[in-house]
N, C-alpha and C positions, 0 to 999 in steps of 0.2 A: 292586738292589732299590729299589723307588720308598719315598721317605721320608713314610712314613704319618701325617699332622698330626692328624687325628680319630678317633676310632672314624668316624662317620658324617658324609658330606659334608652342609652346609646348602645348606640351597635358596634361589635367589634372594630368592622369598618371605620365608624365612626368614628371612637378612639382614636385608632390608625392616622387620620386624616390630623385630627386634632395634636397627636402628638406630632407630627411631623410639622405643623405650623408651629408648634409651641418651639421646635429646634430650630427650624427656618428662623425665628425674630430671634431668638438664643443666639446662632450663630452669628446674626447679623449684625446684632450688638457688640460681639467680639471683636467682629470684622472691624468694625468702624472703629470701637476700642482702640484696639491694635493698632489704627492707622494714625491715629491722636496719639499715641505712644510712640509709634513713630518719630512721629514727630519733636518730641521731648525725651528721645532715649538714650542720648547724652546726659539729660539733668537725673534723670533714672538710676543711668547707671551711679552717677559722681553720687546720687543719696544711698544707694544701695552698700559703695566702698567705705563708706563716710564708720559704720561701722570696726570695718578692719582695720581703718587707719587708726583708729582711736585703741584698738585692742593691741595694733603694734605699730611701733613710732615708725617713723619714715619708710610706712610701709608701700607697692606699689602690686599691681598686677601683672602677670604674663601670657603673654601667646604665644604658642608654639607651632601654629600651623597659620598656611595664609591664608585660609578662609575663616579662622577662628572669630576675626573683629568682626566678620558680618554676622556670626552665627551670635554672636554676643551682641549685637545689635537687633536680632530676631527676638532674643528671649527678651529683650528689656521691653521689648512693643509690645510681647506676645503677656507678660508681666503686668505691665500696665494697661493693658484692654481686658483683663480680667478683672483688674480691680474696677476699671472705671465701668464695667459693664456688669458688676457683680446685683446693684439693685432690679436692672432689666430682669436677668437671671432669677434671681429670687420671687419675682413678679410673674415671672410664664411659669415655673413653676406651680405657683398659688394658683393660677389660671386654669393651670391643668387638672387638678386636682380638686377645683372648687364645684364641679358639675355634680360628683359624688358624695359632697356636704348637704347635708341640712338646711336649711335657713337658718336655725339657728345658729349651727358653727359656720357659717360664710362670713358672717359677720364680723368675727374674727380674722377674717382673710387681710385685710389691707393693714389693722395694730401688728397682726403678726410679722405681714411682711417688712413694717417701717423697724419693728425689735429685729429681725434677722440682719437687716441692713447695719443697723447700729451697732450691732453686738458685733458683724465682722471685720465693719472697719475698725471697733475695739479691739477685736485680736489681733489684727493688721499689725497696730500701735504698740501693742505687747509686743507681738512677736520681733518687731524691728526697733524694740529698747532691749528686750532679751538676746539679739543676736550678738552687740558687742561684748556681754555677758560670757555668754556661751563660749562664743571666739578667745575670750578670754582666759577664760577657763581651762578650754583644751590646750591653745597655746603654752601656756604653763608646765604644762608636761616636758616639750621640748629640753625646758631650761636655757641654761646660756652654749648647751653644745650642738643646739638644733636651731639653724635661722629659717623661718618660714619663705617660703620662693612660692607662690600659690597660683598654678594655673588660673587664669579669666573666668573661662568656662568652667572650670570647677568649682571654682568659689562662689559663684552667682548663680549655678545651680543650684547649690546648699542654700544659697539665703535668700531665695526665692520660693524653695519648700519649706525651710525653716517659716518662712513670715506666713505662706499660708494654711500652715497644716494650724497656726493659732487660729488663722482665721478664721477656719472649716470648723475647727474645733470647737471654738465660742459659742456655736451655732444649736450645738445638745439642747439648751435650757428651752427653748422652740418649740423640740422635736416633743420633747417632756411636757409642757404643758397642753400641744394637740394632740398626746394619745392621755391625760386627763380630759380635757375637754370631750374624748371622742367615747369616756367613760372605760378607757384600756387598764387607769392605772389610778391610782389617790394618792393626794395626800399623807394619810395615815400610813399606807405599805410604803410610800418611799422615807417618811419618817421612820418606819421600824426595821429598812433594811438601809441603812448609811454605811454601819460599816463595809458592807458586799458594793454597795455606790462607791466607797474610799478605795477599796481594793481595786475596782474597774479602771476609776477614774489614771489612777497612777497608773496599773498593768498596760491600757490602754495610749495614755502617754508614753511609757517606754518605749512603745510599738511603733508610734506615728512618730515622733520627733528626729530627724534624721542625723541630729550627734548622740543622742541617746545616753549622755550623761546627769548624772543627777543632781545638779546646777539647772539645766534646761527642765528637766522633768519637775521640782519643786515648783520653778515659775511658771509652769504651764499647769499644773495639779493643783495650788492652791488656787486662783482664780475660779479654778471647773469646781471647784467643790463650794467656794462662794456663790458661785450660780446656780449650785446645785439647790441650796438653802435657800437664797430667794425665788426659784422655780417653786420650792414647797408653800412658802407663801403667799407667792401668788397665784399658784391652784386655792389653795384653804381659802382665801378672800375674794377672787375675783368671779372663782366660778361660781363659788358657794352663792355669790352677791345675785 
């Protein structure tokens, strides 16, 4: 017997409407986001430096154009209304998607979404212990005949993707246990394919982390593969339960 997801199927339309309200509160969480960021995009930026300073001594930022301090004032708002609006986000999502569940996996909707939340402001926190790492790291190359002089706007680009390509990234172990739950994948196959997991995971990192040295990629790869482990046991126990 055919496995019945809805009382009633939606119509394309339907969809339509409903996606489009899921990105209407999306966006509007950003908006307002961004406008609270605003607000605090001085103390934004001064934690975002707080990094580089520590990677190199009396170190300071530059600008080279004179719109650059507002454009540098956009990102830091535009920075902090994603983070502050990232559990809305993760919530219209679930919303979206929860009509085409089950009853039994909806239920899973709300644990999932409080672990996504957790787990990205967990990368957040890596990635923004990882950055004066990183900074460190590549600065080194210079030596003593290369003094860094660092664009605003370039520097705060980097370590605003640096912080959340951790954060997006954190996010896998989720993704893994709703296509177990959704019966795509087990336990056992992802236990018997780790090493082809290990390989992804690093290849993967290489890809996504915007210094691409293997300093950042270590700290970004051993975590994902920690998660990868406890993702296996919490399909084997919780589904199984």
């Amino acid at each position: 017997m055919a496995d019945v997801r809805h009382e009633g199927a939606m119509s394309i339309g339907g969809h339509l409407v409903e996606l489009r309200s899921r990105l209407v509160k999306a966006s509007a969480a950003i908006l307002i986001g961004s406008i609270v960021g605003f607000v605090f995009h001085k103390d934004i930026l001064s934690w975002l430096i707080v990094p580089y300073q520590k990677a190199v001594e009396d170190a300071s930022l530059a600008f080279f154009r004179p719109t650059e301090a507002f454009s540098v004032a956009m990102r830091m708002s535009l920075f902090g209304g994603l983070i502050l609006a990232s559990p809305v986000l993760i919530y219209q999502l679930w919303r979206f998607v929860s009509p085409a569940l089950t009853k039994q996996e909806r239920r899973y909707v709300i644990p999932l979404s409080l672990v996504l939340a957790v787990l990205f402001t967990s990368g957040v926190a890596l990635g923004y212990w990882s950055l004066e790492r990183g900074l460190g790291f590549l600065f080194d190359f210079g030596g003593e005949s290369l003094e860094p002089v660092i664009q605003a706007e370039s520097y705060l680009s980097f370590a605003t993707r640096f912080i959340l390509v951790f954060g997006v990234a954190f996010e896998f172990p989720v993704f893994m246990f709703a296509a177990a739950a959704a019966g795509i994948v087990g336990s056992r196959a992802l236990r018997e394919n780790r090493r082809w997991a290990i390989t992804a995971i690093v290849v993967i990192g290489a890809v996504i982390t915007p210094s691409g040295d293997p300093l950042t990629l270590l700290l970004l790869s051993t975590p994902l593969y920690i998660l990868y482990e406890i993702t296996i046991l919490a399909i084997r126990f919780i589904l199984k339960k």
